[in-house]
C-alpha positions in Angstrom: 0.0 0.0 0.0 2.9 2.9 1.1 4.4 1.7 -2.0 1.5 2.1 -4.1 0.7 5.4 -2.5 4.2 6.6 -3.5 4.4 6.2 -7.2 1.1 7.6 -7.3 2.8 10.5 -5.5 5.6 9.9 -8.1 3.2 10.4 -11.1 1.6 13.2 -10.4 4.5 15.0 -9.4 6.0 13.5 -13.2 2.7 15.1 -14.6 2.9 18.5 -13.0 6.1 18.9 -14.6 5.3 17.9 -17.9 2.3 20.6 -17.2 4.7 23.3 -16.6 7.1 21.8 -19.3 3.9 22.3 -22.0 3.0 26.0 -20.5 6.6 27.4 -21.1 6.7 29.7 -24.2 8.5 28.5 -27.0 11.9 30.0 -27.3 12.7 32.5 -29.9 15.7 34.3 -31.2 16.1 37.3 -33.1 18.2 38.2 -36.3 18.2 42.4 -37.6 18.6 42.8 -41.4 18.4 46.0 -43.4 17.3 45.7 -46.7 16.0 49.5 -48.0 12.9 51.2 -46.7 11.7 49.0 -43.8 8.3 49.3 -44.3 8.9 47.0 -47.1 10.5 44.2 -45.4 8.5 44.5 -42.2 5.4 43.1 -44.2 7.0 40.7 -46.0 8.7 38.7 -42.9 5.9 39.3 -40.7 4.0 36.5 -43.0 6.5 33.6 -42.4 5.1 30.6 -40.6 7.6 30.9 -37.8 8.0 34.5 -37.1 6.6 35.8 -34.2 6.9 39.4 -34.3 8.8 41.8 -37.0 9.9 45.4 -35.1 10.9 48.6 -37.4 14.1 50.0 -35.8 17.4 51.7 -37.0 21.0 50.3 -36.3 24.4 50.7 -37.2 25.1 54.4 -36.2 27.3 56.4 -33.9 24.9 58.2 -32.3 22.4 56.4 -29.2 18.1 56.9 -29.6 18.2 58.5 -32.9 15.3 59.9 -34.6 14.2 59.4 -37.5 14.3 62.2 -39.3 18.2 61.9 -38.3 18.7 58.5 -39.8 17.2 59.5 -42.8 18.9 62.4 -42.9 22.1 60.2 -43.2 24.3 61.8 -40.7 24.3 58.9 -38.0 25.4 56.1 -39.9 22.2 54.1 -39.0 20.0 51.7 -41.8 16.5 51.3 -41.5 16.5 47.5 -40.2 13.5 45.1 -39.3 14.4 43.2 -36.3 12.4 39.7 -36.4 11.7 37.9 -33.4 11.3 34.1 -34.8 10.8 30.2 -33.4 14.3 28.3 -34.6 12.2 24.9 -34.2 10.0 25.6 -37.2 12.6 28.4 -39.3 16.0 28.5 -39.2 18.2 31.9 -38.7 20.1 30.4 -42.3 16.5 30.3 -44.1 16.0 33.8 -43.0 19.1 35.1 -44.5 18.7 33.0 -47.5 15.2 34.4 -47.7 16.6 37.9 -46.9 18.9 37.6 -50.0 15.9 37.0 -52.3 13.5 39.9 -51.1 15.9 42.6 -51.6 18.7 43.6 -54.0 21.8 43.2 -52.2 23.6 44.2 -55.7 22.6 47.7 -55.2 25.2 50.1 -52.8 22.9 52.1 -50.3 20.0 51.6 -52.6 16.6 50.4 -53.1 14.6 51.1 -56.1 14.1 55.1 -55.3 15.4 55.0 -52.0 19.1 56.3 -52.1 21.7 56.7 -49.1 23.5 54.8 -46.4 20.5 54.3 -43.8 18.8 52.4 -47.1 22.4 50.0 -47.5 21.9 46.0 -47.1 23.4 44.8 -44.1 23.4 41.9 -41.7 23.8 42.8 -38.3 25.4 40.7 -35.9 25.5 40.0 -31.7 28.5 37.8 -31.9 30.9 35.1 -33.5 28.2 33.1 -34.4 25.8 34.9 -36.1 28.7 36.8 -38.4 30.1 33.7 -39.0 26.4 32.4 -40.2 26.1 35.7 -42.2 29.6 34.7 -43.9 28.2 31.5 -45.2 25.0 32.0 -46.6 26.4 35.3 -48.5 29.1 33.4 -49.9 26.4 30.7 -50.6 24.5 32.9 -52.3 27.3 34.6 -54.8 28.5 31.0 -55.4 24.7 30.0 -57.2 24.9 33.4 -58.7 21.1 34.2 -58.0 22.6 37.6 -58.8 23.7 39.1 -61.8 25.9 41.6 -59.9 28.4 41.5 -57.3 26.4 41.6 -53.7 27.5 44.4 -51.8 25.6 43.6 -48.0 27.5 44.7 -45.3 28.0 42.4 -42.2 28.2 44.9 -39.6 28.1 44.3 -35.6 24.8 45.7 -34.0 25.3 49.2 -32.6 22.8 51.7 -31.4 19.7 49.4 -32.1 16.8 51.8 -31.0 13.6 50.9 -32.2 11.4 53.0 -34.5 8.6 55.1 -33.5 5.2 54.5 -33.1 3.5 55.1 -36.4 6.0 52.9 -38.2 5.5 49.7 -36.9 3.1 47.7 -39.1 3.2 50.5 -41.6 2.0 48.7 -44.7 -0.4 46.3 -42.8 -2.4 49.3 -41.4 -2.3 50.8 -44.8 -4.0 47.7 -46.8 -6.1 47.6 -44.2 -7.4 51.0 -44.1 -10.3 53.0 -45.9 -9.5 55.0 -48.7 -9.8 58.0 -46.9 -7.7 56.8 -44.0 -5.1 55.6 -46.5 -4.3 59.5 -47.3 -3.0 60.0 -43.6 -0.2 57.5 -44.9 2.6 58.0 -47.6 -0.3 56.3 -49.8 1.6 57.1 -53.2 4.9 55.3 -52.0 3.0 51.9 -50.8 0.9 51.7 -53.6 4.2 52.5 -55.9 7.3 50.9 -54.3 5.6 48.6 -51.5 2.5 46.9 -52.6 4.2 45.1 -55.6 7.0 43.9 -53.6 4.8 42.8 -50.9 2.4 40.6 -54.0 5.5 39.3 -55.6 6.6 37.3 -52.1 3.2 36.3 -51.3 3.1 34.2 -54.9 7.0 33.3 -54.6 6.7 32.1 -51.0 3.0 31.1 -50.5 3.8 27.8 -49.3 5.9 29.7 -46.2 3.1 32.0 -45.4 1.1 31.7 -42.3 -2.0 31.5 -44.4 -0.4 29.0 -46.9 
């Protein structure tokens, strides 16, 4: 009977722990890119299966909290980056960046389509070995299958000065597709039906089978 009584004990202590086990969040990791205006990667990454949150922020730069009218000014040294806040059990840091590679073009130097200047330059940005040793590999991957026509130029720089972007920039073009026509005026509306809605359709057929909704 004691005997009994104690793996009984046994178990339900073995199940309170698998309990707790099942309730801890899922661990996540981040990886900051910079690929041009980030109002146009920011949508893009947000609909990976995997990817748990995509924040507008600027990094890079000498100077600590910019603003953003100073980044884009282009006297801090900072890009426009999307920091993206992901689950390594169902996509890998590697298919980010290889996925990274494909969204933007990393050919151009501090350019994107109409966006010119340094805070609109590619760039990886590392914490430590390990990451700029990733970045390494999957850029030279990518110039070796010559997915490119042109030589990549992305920088793989170490993260400085991350601050993250104000307010009205995060989720920039998912409010906007959402919004009424008349409530799509109080955004650049030109620019994201120009520059940002085409990019933004192109991935969604490319990479339907990735989306959240695929």
């Amino acid at each position: 009977m004691i005997i009994a009584k104690l793996l009984l004990a046994a178990l339900g202590v073995a199940s309170l722990f698998a309990t707790v086990e099942a309730q801890k969040p899922a661990k996540t990791e981040t990886l900051v890119v910079a690929g041009g205006c980030f109002w146009c990667i920011e949508v893009i990454f947000e609909e990976f299966k995997g990817v748990e949150n995509v924040e507008n922020g600027y990094a890079g730069g000498k100077e600590p909290n910019p603003t953003y009218d100073r980044v884009v000014s282009g006297m801090t040294g900072h890009a426009e980056v999307i920091k993206i806040t992901y689950r390594p059990d169902i996509i890998s840091a590697r298919d980010l960046l290889r996925i990274f590679f494909t969204v933007h073009d990393p050919t151009t130097l501090n350019r994107q389509g109409p966006d010119v200047g340094t805070q609109y330059r590619s760039a990886i940005f590392y914490r430590d070995a390990a990451e700029k040793s990733l970045a390494e590999e999957v850029m030279a991957e990518i110039t070796k299958e010559g997915i490119w026509p042109g030589k990549i130029v992305t920088t793989i720089e170490p993260l400085l000065n991350y601050t993250k972007a104000e307010a009205y920039h995060q989720d920039y073009f998912a409010r906007f597709e959402k919004a009424s026509e008349a409530e799509k005026m109080k955004f650049n509306a030109g620019y994201c039906s120009a520059v940002v809605a085409p990019k933004v359709q192109k991935f969604r057929e490319k990479f339907a089978h990735l989306r959240k909704d695929g």
